[in-house]
N, C-alpha and C positions, 0 to 999 in steps of 0.2 A: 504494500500500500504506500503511494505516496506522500512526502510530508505533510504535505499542503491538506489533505484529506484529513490525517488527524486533526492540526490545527484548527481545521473547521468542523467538525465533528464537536470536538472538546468544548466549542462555542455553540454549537448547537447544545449539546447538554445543557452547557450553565446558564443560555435564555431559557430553555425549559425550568431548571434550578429557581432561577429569575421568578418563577409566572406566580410558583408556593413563597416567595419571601416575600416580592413586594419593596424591597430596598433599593435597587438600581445598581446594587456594587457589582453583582453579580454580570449583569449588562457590561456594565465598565470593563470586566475582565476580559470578558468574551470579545466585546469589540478588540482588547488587545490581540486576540487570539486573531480573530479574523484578520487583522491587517500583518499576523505573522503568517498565518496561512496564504495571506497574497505573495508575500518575502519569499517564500517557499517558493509559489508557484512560478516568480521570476526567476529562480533559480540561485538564491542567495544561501550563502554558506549558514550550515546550522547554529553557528555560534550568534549568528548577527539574526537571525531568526526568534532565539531565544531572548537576544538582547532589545528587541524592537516588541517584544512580546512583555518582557518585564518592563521597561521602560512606557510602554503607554498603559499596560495596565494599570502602575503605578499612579503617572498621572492623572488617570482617568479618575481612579479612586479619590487618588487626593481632591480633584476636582470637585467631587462630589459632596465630598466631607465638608469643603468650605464652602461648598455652596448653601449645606442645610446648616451651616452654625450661623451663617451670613443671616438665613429664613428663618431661622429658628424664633418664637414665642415666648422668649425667659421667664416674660411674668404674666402667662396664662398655663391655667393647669384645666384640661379638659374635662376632669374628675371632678373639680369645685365648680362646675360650671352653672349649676342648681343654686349655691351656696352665694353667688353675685345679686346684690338686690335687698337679700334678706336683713330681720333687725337683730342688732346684737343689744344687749344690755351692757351697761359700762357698770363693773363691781367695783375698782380702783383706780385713780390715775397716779401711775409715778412721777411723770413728770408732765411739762405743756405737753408734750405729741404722742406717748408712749400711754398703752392704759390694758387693763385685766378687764376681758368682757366675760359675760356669760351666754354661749352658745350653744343650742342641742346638749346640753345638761351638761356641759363646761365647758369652764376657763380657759380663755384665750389669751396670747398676747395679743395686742391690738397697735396701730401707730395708723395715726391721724394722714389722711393723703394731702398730697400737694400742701395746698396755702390755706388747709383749714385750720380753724380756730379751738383751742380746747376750750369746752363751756363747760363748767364744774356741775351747775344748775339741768343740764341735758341729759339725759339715761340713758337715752332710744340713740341709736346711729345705725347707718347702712353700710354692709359689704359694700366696695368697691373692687380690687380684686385679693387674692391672696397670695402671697408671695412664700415661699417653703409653707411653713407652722406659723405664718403671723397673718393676720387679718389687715388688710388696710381697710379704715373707715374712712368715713366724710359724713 
């Protein structure tokens, strides 16, 4: 069997691999695969085959990585997503922005968003979003 046929075989598998993950790394690879199985087929020596195989895979991948850190959502969690809107109860405030609420039958840290105001006299406040284990209000 000739080279060029593996290399593209091997990329056929991993779009198939691709179809159950959902990730796209797997795609990245293959495409490395693919344009090593071209190298192949012009008739390039195996070592520079291998090295046009590693090297765009490589890239590809990295491509990708930076692409979803670039997209990425830091401060949405699609789990709390019910949790945005809701009232918390304020139990303590430590300081102006910082405060202990009470939600779904406990204590939260809490911190006041943006350029609000703490009002000592106030109880009721709303989820804005939440960031790790802390509630941001407003």
């Amino acid at each position: 069997m000739e080279a060029y046929w593996i290399w593209w075989l091997a990329a056929v598998v991993l779009v198939i691999a691709e179809m159950s993950s959902g990730t796209f790394y797997l795609m990245a690879v293959a495409f490395g695969m693919v344009v090593a199985g071209l190298a192949a087929y012009l008739g390039v020596a195996w070592s520079v085959q291998a090295a046009v195989a590693a090297a765009l895979c490589s890239a590809s991948v990295a491509g990708i990585y930076r692409w979803k850190n670039q997209h990425a959502r830091r401060h949405e969690n699609a789990n709390f997503a019910n949790d945005i809107g809701q009232a918390v109860r304020v139990v303590a405030w430590s300081d102006e922005r910082h405060a202990r609420v009470s939600y779904r039958g406990a204590e939260w840290d809490a911190e006041l968003a943006g350029k609000s105001a703490a009002d000592a006299t106030r109880q009721t406040w709303r989820i804005k979003e939440i960031v790790g284990n802390r509630l941001i209000i407003e």
